[in-house]
N, C-alpha and C positions, 0 to 999 in steps of 0.2 A: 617858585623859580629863584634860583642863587643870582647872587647880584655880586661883583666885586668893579676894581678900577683900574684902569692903566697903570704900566709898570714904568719903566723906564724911558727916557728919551736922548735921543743923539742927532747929530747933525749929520744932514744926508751929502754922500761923498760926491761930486758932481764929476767927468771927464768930459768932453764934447768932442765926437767927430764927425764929419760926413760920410751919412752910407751913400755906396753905388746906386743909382737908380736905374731902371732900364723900362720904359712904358712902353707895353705894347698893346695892336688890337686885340679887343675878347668879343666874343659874342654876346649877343644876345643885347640889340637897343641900344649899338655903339657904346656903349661899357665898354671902357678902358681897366688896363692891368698892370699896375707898375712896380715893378721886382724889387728887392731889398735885400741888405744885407750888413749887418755890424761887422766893422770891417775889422779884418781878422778873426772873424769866426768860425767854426766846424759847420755850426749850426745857428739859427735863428727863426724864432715861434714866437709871433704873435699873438696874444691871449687876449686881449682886452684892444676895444676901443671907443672913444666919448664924439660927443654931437659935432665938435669941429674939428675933427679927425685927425685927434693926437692917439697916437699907437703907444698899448705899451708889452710888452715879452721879456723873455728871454730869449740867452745866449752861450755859446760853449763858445772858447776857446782854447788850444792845444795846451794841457798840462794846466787849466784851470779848471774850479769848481762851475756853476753855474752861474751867467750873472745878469741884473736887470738890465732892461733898455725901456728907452723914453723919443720915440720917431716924432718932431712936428712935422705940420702938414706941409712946410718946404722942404721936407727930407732930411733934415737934421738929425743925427741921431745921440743923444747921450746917455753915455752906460749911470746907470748907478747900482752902489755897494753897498753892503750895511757893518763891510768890515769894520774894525774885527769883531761886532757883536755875533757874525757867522760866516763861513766861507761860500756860501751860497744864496742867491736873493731872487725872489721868482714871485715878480710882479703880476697879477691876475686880470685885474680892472683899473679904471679911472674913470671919473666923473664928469660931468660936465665944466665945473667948476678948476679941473686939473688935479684934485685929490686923487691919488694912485695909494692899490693895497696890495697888499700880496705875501709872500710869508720868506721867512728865512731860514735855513740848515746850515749844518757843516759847527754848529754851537747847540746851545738848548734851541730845538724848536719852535718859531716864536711868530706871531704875526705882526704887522707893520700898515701904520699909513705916512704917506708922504702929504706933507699938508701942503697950503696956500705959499707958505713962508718958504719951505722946502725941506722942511723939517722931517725927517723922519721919528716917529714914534712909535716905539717896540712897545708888546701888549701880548698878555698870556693870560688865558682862563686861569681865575686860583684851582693850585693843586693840578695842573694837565701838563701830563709828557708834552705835550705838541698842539699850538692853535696854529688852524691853516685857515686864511679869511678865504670867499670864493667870490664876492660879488659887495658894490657899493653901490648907494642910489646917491640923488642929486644932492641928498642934504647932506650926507658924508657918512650916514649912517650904514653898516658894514654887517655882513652875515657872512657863515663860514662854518668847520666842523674842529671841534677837539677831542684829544682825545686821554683818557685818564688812565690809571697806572694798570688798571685789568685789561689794558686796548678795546676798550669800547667807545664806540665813536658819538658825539650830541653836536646839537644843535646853539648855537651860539647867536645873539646881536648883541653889536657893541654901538651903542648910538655917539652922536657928533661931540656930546657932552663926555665922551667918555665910559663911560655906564656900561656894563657885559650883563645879560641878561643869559642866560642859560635856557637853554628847553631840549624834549624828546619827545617823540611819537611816541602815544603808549602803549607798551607791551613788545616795542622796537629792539632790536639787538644795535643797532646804527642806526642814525640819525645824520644824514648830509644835505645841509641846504645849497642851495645852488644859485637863488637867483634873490631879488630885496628889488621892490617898487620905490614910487615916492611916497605912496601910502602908509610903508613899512610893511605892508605884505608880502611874506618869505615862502617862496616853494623850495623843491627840492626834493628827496627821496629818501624812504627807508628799507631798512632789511625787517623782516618776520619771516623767521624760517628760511626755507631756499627760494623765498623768490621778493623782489625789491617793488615795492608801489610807491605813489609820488600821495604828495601833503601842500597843504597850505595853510600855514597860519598866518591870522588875522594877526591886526595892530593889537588885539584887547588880550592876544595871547593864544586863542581860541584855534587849534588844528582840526583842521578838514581831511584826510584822507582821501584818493580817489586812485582809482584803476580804468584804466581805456577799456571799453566795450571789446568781449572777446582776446583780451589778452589775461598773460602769466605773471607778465611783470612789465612795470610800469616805471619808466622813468623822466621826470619833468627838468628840464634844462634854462628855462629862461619865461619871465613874466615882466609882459609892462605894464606901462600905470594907467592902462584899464579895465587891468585886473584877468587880459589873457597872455594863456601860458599854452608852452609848445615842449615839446619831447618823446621821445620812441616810446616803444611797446612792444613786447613779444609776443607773438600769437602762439598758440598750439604746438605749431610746426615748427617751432624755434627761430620765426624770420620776426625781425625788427623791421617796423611800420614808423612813420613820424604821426605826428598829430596835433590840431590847435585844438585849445580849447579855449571858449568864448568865456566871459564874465558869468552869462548864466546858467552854466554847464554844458553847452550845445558844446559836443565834440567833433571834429572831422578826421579820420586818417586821410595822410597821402604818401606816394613814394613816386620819386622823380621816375620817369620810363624806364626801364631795365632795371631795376635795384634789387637786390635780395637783400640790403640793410639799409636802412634809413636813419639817418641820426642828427637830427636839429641843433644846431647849438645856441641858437639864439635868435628873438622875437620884439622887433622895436615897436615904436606906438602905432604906425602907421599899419598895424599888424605881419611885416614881412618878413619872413623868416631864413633866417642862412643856416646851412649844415653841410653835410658831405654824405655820401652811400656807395656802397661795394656794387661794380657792376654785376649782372648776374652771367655775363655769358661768358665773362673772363675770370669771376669771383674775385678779382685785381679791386683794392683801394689805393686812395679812393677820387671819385670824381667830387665836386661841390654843386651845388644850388641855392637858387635865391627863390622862395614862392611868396606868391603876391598875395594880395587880401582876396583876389577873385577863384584864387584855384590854382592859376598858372603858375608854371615853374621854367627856369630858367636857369638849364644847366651850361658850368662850364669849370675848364680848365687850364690852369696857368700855360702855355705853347711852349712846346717841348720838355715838359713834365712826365715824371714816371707815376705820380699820386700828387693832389692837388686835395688839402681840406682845410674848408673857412668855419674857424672858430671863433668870429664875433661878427657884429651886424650894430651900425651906431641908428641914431632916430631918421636919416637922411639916406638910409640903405646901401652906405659905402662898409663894404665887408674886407675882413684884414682876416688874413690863418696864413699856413706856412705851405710849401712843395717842397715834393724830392725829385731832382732831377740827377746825371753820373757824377756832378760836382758836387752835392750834398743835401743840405735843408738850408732852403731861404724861407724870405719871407714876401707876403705882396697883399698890396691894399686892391681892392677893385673898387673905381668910381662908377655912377651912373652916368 
């Protein structure tokens, strides 16, 4: 496994404004839903969010590129830039701790952490067109996918010290990790051939391979630190299933009532899982859900949305993703 070091560093650009809030009732266990939005945006997606429920996404605005935001939990919102090292910044995750990662375009493509200090630190695989980080665990250590000048995609950790470790599934064409415990165990997914199965590799380096019971293709979305992980499967018939999988390989599928897709995006310690699924009788995306350690699932919908889907889930089972409703794409947290 190649090893190199961080490149470059710059001081992260700060703006601060207030976004609009709007709380409303959700169902399911008096769950609340409270809307968002960076004000002055087309658009805004939540992608990440850490244990005392700091949000981070992006954001479009008319006649700009893309650009980061950073939501606290009083609704504060501030954008940040990693201009001019790129015209685009697309924040993924953050930590506990406050360390946020994610990557930047619109210049060489390049990945990023925002430290303790507020530091941002630019960082590129030696020799790759493009590092995109996808997930940080608590100690700041960072995984993600690059990719090199014939477009073939690997496997990356860059631990807190610095350090880029390289790796790939063997005999893989692509290599996408997706999710880093505090273990440093990495899931996430490969290509062989036409169809994608998911992996895990240990701290010692060591990948595991696995395919869901009865499917084609197999894709793993998120693992916590004890050691279960959650993500679709396609069966036979081309329908997409979600599924946990425990620590000692016991696997379960599930798919919320009516679904003809299923798709997890994320699994915190307490085992529960957020994602989103295509309904079946309208084939309309999408709606969201929350399932429990016991089975139960718990669908719902931002009120008066056209598509609703929750793309993160912190340890305390408050889930952040974005809606499209006739005015655009917001964003909205759901509390318990």
């Amino acid at each position: 496994m190649a090893k190199t070091l961080l490149g470059a560093t710059a001081i992260l650009s700060f703006v601060s404004t207030i976004a609009l809030a709007a709380p409303s009732a959700a169902p399911g266990g008096g769950a609340s839903i409270t809307t968002f939005d960076v004000p002055g945006s087309t658009q805004t997606v939540p992608l990440g969010i850490n244990s005392v429920g700091t949000i981070v996404g992006t954001f479009q605005a008319p006649g700009t590129g893309m650009g980061g935001f950073v939501r606290a939990i009083d609704g504060t919102v501030t954008t940040l830039s990693a201009a001019p090292e790129g015209s685009s910044t697309y924040p993924v995750a953050i930590n506990t701790r406050g360390e946020i990662t994610g990557w930047i375009f619109g210049g060489k493509p390049k990945g990023f952490l925002v430290n303790n200090a507020g530091r941002m630190i630019f960082f590129l695989v030696k020799g790759a067109k493009s590092t995109d980080p996808e997930s940080i665990n608590s100690l700041g250590d960072i995984t993600g996918h690059y990719q090199n000048a014939g477009d073939r995609q690997y496997g990356f950790e860059r631990s807190h010290d610095g350090t880029i470790t390289t790796f790939e599934v063997p005999g893989a064409y692509s290599t996408l990790p997706s999710g880093i415990n505090t273990t440093d165990t990495i899931v996430g997914s490969f290509a062989r051939g036409a169809y994608t199965h998911g992996f895990m590799r240990a701290p010692d380096g060591t990948i595991t391979t696995f395919d869901a019971p009865g499917s084609v293709s197999t894709s793993i979305t998120g693992i916590n630190d004890a050691g279960s992980t959650t993500g679709s499967f396609t069966d036979g018939r081309g329908v997409a299933h979600g599924f946990v999988r425990s620590a000692d390989g016991t696997v379960m599928a599930f798919d919320p009532t009516g679904s003809s897709s299923t798709g997890p995006e994320g699994i915190n310690n307490a085992g529960l899982i957020a994602g989103r699924y295509v309904v079946a009788a309208t084939a309309s995306c999408c709606r969201s859900f929350l399932r429990y350690n016991n089975g139960a699932i718990a669908e719902f919908t931002v009120p008066g949305s056209i598509q609703t889907g929750a793309l993160a889930i912190n340890r305390v089972g408050t889930i952040t993703g974005n809606y499209q409703d006739s005015a655009g794409i917001h964003g909205f947290v759901r509390t318990q």
